[in-house]
VMD Tcl script that draws the C-alpha trace (Angstrom):
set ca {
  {41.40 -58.27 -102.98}
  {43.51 -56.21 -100.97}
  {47.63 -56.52 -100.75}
  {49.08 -56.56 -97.35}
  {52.50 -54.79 -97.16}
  {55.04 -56.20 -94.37}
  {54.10 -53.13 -92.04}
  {50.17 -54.10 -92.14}
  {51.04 -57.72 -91.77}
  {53.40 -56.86 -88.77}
  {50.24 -55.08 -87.20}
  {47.85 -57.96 -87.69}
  {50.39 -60.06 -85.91}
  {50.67 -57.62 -82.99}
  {46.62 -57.42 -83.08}
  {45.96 -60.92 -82.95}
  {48.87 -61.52 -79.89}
  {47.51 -59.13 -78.00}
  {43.66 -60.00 -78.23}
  {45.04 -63.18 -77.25}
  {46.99 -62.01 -74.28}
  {43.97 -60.28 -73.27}
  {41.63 -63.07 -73.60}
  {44.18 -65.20 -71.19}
  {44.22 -62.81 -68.77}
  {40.52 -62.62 -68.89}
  {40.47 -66.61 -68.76}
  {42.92 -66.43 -65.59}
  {40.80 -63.59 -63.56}
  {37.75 -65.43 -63.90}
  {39.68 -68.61 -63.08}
  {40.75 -67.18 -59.72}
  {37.39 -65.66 -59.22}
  {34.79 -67.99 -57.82}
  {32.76 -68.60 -60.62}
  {36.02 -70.29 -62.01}
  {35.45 -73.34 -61.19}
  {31.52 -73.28 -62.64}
  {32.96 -72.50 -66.32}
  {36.29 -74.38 -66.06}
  {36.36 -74.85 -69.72}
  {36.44 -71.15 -70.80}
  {39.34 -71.08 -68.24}
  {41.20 -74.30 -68.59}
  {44.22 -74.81 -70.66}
  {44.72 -77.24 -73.99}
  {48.20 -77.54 -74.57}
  {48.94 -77.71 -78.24}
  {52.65 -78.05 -78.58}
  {55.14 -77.94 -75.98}
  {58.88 -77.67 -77.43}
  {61.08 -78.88 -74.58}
  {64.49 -76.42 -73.82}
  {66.79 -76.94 -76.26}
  {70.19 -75.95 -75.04}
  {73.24 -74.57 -76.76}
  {76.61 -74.36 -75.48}
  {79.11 -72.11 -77.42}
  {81.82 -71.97 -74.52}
  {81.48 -68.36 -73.95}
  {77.71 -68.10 -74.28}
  {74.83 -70.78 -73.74}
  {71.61 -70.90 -75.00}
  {68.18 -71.92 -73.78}
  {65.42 -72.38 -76.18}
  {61.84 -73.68 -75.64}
  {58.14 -72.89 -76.87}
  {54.87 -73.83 -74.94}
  {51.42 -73.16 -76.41}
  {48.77 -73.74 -74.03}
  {45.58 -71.36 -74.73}
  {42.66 -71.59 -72.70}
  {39.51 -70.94 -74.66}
  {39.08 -67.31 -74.12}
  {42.84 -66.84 -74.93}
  {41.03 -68.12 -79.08}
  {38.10 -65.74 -78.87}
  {40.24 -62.68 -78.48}
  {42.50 -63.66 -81.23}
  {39.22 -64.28 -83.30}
  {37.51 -61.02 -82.09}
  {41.42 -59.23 -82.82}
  {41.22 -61.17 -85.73}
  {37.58 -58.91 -87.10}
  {38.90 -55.70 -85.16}
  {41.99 -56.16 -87.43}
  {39.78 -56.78 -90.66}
  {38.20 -53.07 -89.86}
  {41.03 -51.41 -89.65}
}
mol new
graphics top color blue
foreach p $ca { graphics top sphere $p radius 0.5 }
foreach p [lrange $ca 0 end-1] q [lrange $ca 1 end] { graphics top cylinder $p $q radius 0.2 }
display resetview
């Protein structure tokens, strides 16, 4: 079994974020293509948690935090095909 440092676990992080930033943006140019709307459920989005802004007011600097995680189904194939390029490397 392999160890993982920090520096190769950073990577696989960055790896799997991008093959799922890819995969959206392949989800959203087919979505405004026209075949969009015959495989609308490669392209349409499942939201899986949505943290609402959370806000933080020091008096000299405010905060605004918030997370929403809505993939669309290609957005999870590139992580998973990241996820083997990753394993190869």
């Amino acid at each position: 079994m392999k160890r993982f440092s920090s520096q190769s676990t950073f990577v696989i992080i960055v790896i799997l974020v991008l093959g799922g930033i890819f995969g959206g943006i392949i989800g959203e140019l087919i979505n405004t293509s026209e075949i969009g709307n015959t495989i609308s459920l490669l392209t349409e989005h499942h939201e899986i948690f949505n943290i609402n802004n959370i806000a933080i007011n020091l008096y000299i600097i405010e905060f605004n935090f918030g997370l929403h995680f809505a993939p669309n189904v290609l957005s999870i194939i590139g992580i998973i095909i990241a996820w083997f390029i990753a394993r190869k490397l």
